[in-house]
N, C-alpha and C positions, 0 to 999 in steps of 0.2 A: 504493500500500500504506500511505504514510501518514497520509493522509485516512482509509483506511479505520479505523485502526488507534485515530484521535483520536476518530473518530465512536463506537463501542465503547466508548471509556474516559467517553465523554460521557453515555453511553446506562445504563451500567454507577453511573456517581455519579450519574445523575441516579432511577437505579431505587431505589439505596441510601438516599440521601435523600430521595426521595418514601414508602418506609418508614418514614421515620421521623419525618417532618414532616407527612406529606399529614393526621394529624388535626385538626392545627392551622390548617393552611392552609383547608382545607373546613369548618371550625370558625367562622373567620376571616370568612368571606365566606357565611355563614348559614346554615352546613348542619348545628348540632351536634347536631341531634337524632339524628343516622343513627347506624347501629352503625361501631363500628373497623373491623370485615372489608368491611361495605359501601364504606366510603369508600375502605381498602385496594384494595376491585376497582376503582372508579371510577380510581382514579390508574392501573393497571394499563391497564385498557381506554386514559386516555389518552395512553400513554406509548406504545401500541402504534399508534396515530394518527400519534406524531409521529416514529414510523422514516423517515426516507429525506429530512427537513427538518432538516438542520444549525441554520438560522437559528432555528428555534422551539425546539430545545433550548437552544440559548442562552440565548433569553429567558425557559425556563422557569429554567434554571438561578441566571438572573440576579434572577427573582423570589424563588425560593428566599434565595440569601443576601442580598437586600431586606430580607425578613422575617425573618429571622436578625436582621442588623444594628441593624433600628430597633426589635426586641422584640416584634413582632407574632406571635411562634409559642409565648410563652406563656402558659401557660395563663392564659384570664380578661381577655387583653389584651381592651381596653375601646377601640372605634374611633374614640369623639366622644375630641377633646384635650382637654386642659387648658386649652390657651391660646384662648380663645374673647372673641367680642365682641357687643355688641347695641346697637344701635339706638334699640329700644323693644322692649316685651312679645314682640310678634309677630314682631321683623327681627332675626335674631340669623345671624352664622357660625360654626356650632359645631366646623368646624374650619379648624386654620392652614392647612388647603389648599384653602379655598373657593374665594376667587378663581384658582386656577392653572386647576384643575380644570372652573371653567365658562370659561376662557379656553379649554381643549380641549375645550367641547362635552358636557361631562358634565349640564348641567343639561337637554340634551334626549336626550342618549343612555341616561340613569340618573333619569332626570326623577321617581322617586319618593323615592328617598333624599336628592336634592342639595335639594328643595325642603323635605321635612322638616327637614334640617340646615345647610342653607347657604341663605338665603334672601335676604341681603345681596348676595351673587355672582352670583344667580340672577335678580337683582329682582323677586322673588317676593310681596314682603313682606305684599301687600292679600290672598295667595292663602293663605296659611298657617292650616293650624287653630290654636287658638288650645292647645288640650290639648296640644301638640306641641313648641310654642316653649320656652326658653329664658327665663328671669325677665331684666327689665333689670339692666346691671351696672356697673360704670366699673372694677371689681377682678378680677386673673387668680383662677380657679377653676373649680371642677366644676361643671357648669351641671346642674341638679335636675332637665330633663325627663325625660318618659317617652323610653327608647331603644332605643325597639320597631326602629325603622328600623337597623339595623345592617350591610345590606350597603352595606361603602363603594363607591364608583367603582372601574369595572373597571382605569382605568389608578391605580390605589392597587399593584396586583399587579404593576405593570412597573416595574424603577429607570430613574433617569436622567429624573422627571419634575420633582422637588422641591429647589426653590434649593436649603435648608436641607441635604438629604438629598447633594447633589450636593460642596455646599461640606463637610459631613464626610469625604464620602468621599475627595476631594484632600488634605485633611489628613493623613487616614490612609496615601494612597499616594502621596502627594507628587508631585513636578514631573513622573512618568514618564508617570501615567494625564493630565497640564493638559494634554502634550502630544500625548495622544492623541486628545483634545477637539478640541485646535486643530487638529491636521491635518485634519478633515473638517470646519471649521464652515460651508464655502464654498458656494454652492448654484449659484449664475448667474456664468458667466465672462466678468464685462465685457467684458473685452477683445478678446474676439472678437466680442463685440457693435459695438465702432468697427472694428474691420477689416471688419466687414463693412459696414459703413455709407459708408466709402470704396470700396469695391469696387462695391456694390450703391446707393446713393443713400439706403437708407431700414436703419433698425434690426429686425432679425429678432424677430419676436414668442417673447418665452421658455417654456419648458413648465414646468410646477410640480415642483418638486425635492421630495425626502423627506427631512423636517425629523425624523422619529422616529429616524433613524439614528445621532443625537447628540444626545441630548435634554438630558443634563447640559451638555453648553456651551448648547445654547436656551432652558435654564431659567436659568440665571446670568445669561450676557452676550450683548451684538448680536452680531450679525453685521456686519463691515463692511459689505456689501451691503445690510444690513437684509431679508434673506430671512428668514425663519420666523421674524418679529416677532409674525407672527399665527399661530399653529399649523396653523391651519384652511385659511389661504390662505395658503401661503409668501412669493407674491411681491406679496402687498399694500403698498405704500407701498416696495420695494425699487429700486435704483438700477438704470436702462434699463429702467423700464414706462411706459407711456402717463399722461400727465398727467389729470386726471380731471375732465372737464367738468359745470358745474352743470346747464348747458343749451341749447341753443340757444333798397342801393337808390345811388345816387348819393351821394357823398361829396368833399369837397374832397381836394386833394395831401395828405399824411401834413405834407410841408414845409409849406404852407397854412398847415393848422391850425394847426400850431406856432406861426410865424410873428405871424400874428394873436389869438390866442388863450392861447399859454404861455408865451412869450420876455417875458421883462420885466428889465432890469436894478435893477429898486425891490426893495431887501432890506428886506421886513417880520420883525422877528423876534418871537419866544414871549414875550419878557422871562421868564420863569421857569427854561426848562430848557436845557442846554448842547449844543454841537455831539459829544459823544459819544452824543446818542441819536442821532441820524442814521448816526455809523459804525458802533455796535451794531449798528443794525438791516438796514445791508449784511451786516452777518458772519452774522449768522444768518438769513437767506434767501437765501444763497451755503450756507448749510448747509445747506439743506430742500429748493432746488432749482437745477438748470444745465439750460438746451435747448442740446440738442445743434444745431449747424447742419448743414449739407452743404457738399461742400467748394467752394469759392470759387473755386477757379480759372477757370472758365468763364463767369462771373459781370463782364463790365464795364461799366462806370459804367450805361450804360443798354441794356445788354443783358435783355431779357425770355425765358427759358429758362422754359417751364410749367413748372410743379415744382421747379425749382430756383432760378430768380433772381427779383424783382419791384424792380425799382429805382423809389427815390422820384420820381417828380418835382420838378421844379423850374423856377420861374418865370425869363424869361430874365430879370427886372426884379430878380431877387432877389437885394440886398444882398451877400451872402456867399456864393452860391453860383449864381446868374446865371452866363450864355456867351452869346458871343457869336451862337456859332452852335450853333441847336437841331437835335436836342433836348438839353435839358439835365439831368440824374439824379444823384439821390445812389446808390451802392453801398448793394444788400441782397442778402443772401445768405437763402433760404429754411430754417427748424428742417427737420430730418431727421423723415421720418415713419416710422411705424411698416408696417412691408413688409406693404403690401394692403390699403393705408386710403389712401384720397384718389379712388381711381377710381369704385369702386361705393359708397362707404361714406363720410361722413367721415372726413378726413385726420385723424391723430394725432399729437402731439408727443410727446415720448421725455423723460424726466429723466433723466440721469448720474445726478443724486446720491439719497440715501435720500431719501425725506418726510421722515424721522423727524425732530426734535431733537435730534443725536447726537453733535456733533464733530465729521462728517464734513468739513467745510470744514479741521479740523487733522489729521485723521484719513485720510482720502480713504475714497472708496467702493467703492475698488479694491484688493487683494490685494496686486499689485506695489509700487506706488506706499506703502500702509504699511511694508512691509516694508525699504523704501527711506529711508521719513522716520524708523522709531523704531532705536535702538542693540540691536541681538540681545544684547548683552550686561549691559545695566543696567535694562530698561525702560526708561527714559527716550526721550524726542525728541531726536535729532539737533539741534546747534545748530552756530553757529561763532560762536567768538571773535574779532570783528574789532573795533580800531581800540578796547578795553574796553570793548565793548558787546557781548552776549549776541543774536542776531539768529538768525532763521532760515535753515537750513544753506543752504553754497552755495560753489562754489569761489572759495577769497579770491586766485589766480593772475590768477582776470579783472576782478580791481578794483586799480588800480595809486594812484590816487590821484582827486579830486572831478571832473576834465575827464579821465577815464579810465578810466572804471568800468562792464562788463559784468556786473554779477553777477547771477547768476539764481537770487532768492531761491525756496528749496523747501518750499511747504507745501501741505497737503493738495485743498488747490480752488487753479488758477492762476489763478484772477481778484486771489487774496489779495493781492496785490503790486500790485495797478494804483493804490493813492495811498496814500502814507505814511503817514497815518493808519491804513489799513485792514491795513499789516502790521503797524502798529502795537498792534490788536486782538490780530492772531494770535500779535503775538512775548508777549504779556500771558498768553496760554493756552498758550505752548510752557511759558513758566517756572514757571507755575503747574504744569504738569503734570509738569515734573521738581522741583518741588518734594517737591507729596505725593507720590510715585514713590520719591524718595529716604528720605522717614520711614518709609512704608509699609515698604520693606525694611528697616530699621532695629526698626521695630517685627516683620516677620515674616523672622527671617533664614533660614527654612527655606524660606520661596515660592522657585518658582522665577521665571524671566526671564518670562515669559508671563505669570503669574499676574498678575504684580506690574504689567506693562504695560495687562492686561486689567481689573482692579481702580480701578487710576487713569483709566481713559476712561471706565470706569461712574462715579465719582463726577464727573469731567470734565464728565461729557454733562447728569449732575442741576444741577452749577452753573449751566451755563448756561441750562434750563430753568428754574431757581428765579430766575432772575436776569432772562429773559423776562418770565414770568407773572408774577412780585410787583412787578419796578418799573419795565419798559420797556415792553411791554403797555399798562398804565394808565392812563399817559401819553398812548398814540396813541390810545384809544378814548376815553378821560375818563369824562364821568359815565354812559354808558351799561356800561361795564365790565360790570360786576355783570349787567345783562339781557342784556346780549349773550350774555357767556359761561357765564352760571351757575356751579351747585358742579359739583364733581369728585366723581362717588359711582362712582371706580373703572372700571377696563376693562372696555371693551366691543368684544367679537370684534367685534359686527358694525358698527361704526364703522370707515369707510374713509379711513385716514388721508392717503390719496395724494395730491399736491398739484393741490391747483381750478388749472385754465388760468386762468379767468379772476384770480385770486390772484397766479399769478407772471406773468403776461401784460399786468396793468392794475394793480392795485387796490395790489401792495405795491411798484409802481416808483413808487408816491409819493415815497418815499424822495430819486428823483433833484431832485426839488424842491427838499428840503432843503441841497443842495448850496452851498454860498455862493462866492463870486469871488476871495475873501482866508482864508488861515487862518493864523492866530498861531503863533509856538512861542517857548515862556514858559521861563525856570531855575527853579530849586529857591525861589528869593528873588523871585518873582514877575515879573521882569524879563525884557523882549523878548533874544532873543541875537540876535548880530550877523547882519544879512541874515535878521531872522525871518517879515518878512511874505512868504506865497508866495501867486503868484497859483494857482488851481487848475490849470490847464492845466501849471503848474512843478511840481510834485507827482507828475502822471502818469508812473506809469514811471520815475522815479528814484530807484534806489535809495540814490544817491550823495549825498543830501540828507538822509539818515538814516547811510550810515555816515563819513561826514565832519564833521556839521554837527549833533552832538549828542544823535545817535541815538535813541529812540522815547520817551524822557522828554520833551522840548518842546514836541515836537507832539501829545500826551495831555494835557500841563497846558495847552497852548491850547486844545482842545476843549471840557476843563474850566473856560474860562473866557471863552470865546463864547457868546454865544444864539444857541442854536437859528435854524434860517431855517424861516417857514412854509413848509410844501410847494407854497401854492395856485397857484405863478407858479413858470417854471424861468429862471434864470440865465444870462444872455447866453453865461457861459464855457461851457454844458454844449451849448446850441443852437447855438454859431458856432464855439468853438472848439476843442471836443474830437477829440481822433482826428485830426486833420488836416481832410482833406474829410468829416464826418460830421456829423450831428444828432442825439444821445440820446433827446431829444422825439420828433425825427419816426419815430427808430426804434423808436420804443415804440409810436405809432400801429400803424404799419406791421407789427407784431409781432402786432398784437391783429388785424389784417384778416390777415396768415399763419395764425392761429390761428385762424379763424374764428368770431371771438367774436360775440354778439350787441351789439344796442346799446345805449346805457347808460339808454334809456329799460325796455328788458328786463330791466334789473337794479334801475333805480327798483322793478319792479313786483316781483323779486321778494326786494327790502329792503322792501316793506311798503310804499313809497310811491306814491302816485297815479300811475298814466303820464300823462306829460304829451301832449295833444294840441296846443298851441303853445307857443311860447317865452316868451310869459309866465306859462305854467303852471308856471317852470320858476325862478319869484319866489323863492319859501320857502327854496327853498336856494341858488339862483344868486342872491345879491342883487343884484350890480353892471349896472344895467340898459344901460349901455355893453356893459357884458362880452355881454350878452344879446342885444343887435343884433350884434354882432361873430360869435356865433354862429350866427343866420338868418342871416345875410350868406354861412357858409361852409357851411351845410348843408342848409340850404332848410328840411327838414322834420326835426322831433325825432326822427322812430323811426330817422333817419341818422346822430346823434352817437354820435362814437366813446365806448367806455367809459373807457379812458383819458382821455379828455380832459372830459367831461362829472362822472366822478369825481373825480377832480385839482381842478375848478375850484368845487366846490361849499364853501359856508362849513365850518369846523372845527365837529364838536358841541362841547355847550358843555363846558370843561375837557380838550377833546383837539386833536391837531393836525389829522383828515383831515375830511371831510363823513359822511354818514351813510350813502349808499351805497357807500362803500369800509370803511368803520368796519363795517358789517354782512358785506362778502366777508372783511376781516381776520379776524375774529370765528369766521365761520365756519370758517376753515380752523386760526385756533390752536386752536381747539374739539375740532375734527377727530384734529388730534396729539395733543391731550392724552387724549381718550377712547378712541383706536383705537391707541395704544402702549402697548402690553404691560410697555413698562420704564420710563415715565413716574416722575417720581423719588419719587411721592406714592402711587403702585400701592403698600400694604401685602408685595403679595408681593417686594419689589425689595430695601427696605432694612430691617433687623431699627430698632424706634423707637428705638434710642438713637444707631443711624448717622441717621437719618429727622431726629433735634432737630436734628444738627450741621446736616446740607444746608440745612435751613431758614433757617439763621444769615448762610448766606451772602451777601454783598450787593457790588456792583459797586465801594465805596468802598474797601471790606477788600481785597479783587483785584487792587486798585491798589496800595493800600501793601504788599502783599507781595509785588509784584512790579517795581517801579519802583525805579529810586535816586533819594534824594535826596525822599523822599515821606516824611513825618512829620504833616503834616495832609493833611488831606481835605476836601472835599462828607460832610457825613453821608448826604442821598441821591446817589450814582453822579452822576446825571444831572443834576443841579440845577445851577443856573451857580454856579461859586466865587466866593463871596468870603469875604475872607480874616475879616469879622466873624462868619462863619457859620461857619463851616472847625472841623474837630474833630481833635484827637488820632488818628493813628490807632491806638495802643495804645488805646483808648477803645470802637473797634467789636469785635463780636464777632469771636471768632477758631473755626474749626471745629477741632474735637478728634478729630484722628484713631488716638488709642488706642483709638475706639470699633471700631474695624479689626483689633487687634491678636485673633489668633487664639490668644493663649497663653492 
């Protein structure tokens, strides 16, 4: 009876107010020539349609006070904005909701109106009459065309699709409607995605969830899962989908290779740029993407289970991991596929985390796991005070003292914790983000706990993208930059931002290269502290080296003031001594043949460069003609080298650290994030331009001095090796202003 009752009172306001609105509305959307009574029947007829559909009252009712709200029901409203931009003559967006609106498909759903008035969004620009367009402008105003075209986009008539629109309306109704947002923002439930992958061996293919249902939290802000980043396809680029292949003989041991080929204890370094671009650049490919494995247990030394195990081989002659008695194998455990791929089909890999660029490494990509990392009560990130150092949470009961220390540091990806350094990124991004967490509410004391949590990992997520693309990026491609990646001319639905295999599988474990055998940790006064040199392998896993021995300032100003290590050769410590009985090299070959990557001759061809038909085709960019017998030696024929290892070993372009076929897979896929993310920090529809100047300001050297003790100069660039005749003030860099946030 009381369903019935609500339905009535629904039917009853929404008859009332279609009386008294509907000539505006149909006015509104191109219909004013009609007579009053006509349009009056029309709302009649469709109000008798929508008997016995609760959900479609709803939405009519919820258009209705839309158009109330933002002043569309009276008389004479005018649907082109004010706030318009152009190009040139012909390429103009005449309004501020161009780009959202072809992000939902409106430029082919609506394809005469959107291309008449949004053509920038549309990339229309060559197609445009030219009587139609928009004069060029650089200044906010009325744009003088003709505005014959005036029915807007059908989804203009439904709320909840318009940041702008969405962020008034939390204003006006405060913390009660942010968290009604938030209780539905969720679409795919991880978590039953690994229980099933323990139960079942392989990851359940997801169905696509309905992103319309909350559209004010999918216009605003991510989803921790990254679902309904693309509207059109929810679960593009979102955490447990299939990793996204470019494309598809006899081969040496995965160990072989290594061995002969990438094991070198000779540290060549950059001389220019510092051992922080190497831990950057774990932290954020620990944020883009994780392969899930399967579980291990059944898996020994050389046990061969199809589908589930492939152990390395190993030579019995082999140095460090030789036996007496064969056979002899390193431990591999097979990525988890995707349930129904591998038998008839190619096998698939699964990513845990988002594609996206999003925090997720502090954030997690999982529901539980945030809920668990941030304070319900302050927005902020959990931390713990140990030992006066600010570190990422963890119970301080199972740390007793430096030969007695269990702690299990907690952040968002649990790789974050495997070398000092690398928790040393993430504890830089906890305090950063209780910093502005803490103004923000200062500045808005009416947000609620949500708001103010979800605000700060939107501008969270743009740092670290600005901080990417403007000065880490550029670096690893050099002077190809610019053609690799092009300009940014805004979101594109139909850009597939999901992480390339071949990207997380070869191309960006360059990285492990860079690794060096010794890292510094430096005081505020430039000087080594007691017991500062650690070997890598002492690093691993110890958290007790950080909250005993001087905590995450030491080991930041020593990165800051080591060179870089080229990537082209890996590090005795990474190939002999990591893990105990393990190889990081050989496990990366070995990852790329799980993966079923093609060969690295298949990606010379399709970087543009010649396929090589022998090994000395193989000149131009393998210079070292040692190197290059050492290679026929272990593969016989070219279209056999692995892609890791053939990409790894190629010279640096010139002014960056990798070779050209890896410099082209990188390329591709920061490309990929930047054009197929909706929230992308330089997307116009994301940050109104005066929040847009501050992001821009942002830079890795500021970062540091606001979040470090004992930091008063800097590197002007982040990454540049310190020294102390180069070093600058940091009251000197810019600082981001975030009263540009302030909602009073």
């Amino acid at each position: 009876m009381g369903r019935t009752s609500t339905l009535v009172t629904k039917l009853l306001l929404l008859l009332l107010t279609s009386l008294t609105f509907s000539v505006e509305i149909l006015r509104n959307i191109g219909m004013s020539k009609m007579h009053d009574f006509h349009i009056q029947a029309i709302t009649f007829c469709l109000l008798g349609s929508f008997i016995g559909d609760e959900s479609i009252l709803d939405n009519l009712l919820g258009d209705i006070e839309f158009l109330k709200f933002t002043g569309l029901l009276s008389h004479g409203a005018d649907p082109i904005t004010k706030n318009f931009r152009c190009i040139s003559a012909n390429c103009c967006d005449q309004h501020e909701w161009c780009g959202f609106w072809a992000g939902i498909g409106e430029c082919e759903t609506n394809e005469k109106w959107m291309i008449g008035n949004c053509q920038i969004s549309c990339k229309k620009c060559d197609d445009v009459n030219s009587t139609t367009a928009a004069p060029v402008t650089e200044s906010v105003g009325v744009p003088t065309s003709d505005k014959g075209n005036s029915t807007l986009p059908r989804l203009k008539l439904r709320r909840g699709n318009d940041p702008l629109f969405c962020a008034d309306m939390l204003r006006l109704n405060g913390s009660e409607r942010f968290q009604e947002m938030v209780r539905n923002e969720a679409i795919v439930v991880f978590e039953d995605m690994m229980m099933n992958n323990q139960m079942m061996g392989c990851f359940r293919e997801q169905e696509s969830g309905d992103c319309s249902r909350n559209l004010c939290f999918h216009a605003m802000y991510r989803t921790l899962d990254g679902t309904c980043n693309n509207l059109r396809s929810p679960l593009v680029g979102a955490a447990g989908t299939a990793f996204n292949p470019i494309r598809l003989g006899s081969r040496p041991s995965a160990r072989e290779a290594t061995r002969f080929l990438l094991s070198s204890p000779q540290l060549v370094t950059s001389g220019k740029w510092n051992m922080l671009l190497m831990q950057f650049g774990q932290f954020i490919v620990h944020d883009i993407s994780k392969t899930s494995l399967l579980p291990a247990d059944r898996c020994g030394s050389c046990t061969d289970i199809p589908g589930r195990c492939f152990p390395i081989k190993v030579e019995t002659v082999d140095p460090r991991f030789g036996c007496v008695r064969p056979p002899c194998c390193l431990f591999f455990t097979r990525s988890s596929p995707l349930c129904g791929t591998g038998a008839q089909s190619k096998r698939e890999q699964v990513n845990e985390n988002t594609a996206f660029l999003d925090g997720s490494a502090i954030y997690s990509s999982s529901l539980p796991d945030s809920l668990r990392l941030k304070d319900s009560k302050t927005g902020m990130m959990r931390i713990t005070f140990f030992n006066n150092h600010v570190m990422p949470p963890f119970n301080p009961h199972t740390c007793f003292g430096p030969n007695n220390c269990n702690a299990n540091l907690d952040v968002g990806d649990n790789r974050g914790t495997l070398f000092l350094s690398l928790v040393g990124v993430h504890a830089v991004f906890l305090r950063e983000h209780n910093r502005i967490a803490q103004q923000l509410l200062k500045l808005n004391p009416t947000w609620s706990v949500e708001r103010v949590f979800q605000e700060t990992r939107k501008i969270i997520g743009a740092m670290i993208q600005a901080i990417t693309y403007k000065e880490w990026l550029p670096k690893i491609l050099g002077i190809r930059y610019n053609s690799l990646m092009g300009n940014y001319t805004g979101y594109n639905p139909n850009v597939n931002p999901s992480i390339i295999n071949e990207f997380t599988t070869a191309a960006m474990r360059f990285g492990h290269g860079m690794i060096t055998e010794f890292y510094e940790r430096v005081d505020e006064h430039g000087k080594s502290i007691p017991h500062a040199k650690l070997r890598f392998d002492q690093g691993v896993l110890k958290p007790a080296k950080l909250l005993f021995e001087g905590g995450i300032e030491p080991v930041i100003r020593g990165l800051l003031m080591m060179e870089v290590k080229k990537p082209q050769r890996v590090t005795s410590s990474v190939t002999e001594n990591m893990f105990g009985s393990t190889d990081l090299a050989s496990t990366n070959v070995q990852r790329g043949r799980d993966h079923g990557l093609g060969s690295y001759n298949d990606y010379r061809e399709f970087c543009g460069l010649k396929k090589a038909l022998t090994f000395d085709e193989l000149s131009s960019e393998i210079l070292d003609p040692n190197l290059r017998n050492n290679l026929q030696q272990s593969y016989k024929h070219t279209d056999h080298i692995d892609l890791y290892v053939g990409g790894l070993i190629e010279e640096p372009v010139v002014d960056g650290l990798v070779g050209p076929t890896f410099a082209c897979l990188i390329a591709e896929q920061f490309r990929r994030l930047r054009d197929g993310d909706r929230f992308f920090y330089q997307n116009p529809e994301i940050f109104k331009p005066d929040q847009l100047a501050e992001i821009e300001k942002v830079s890795m050297s500021k970062l540091l001095c606001e979040n470090l003790k004992g930091f008063s100069r800097a590197p002007k660039d982040g990454f540049a090796v310190m020294k102390d005749a180069e070093a600058v003030a940091c009251s000197s860099l810019p600082s981001v202003d975030l009263s540009k946030w302030s909602s009073a």
